[in-house]
N, C-alpha and C positions, 0 to 999 in steps of 0.2 A: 894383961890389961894395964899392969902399972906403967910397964915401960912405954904401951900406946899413947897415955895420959901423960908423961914426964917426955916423950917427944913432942907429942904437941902443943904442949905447957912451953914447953923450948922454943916453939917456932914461934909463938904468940909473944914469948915474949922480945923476941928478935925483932920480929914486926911494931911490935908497938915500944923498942927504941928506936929502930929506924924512922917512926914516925914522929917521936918526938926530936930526934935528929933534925929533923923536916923541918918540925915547926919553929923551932929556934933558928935556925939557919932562914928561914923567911921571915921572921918578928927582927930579925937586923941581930940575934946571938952571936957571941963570937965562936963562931963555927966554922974553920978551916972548910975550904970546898973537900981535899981528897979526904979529909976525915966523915963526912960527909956519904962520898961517894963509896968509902970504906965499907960504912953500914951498910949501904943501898945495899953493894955486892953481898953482904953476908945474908940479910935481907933474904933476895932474891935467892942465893942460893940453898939457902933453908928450904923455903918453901920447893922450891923444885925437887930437892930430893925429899921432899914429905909426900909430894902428888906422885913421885916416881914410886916412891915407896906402898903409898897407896894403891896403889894401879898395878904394881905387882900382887900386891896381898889378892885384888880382888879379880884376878887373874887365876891367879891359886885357887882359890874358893871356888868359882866356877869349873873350872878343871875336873876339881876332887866331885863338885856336886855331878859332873857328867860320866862320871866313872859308874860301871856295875858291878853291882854286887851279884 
């Protein structure tokens, strides 16, 4: 459970620098575009492999729930 909670602690926090990336970068920050676009990518990539991640686990789960005993 920890490690559930310390990934997704992770992605949340990826996202919400990517968003403040955002917001500086739109209020006129001096914010490079590919540093920027940097985020974006890490970003994005987080979360995809947390819903791949996810989607495997609940994959499993179902799996195991349809097996007999």
């Amino acid at each position: 459970v920890d490690r559930l909670e310390s990934a997704v602690d992770q992605v949340n926090t990826q996202q919400m620098g990517s968003d403040d990336k955002i917001d500086e970068f739109v209020t006129g920050g001096d914010v490079p575009v590919h540093t920027l676009m940097v985020e974006l990518a890490k970003a994005d990539t987080s979360m995809r492999l947390m819903t791949s991640v996810t989607a495997k686990a609940i994959q499993a789960y179902q799996e195991i729930a349809r097996m007999q005993i």
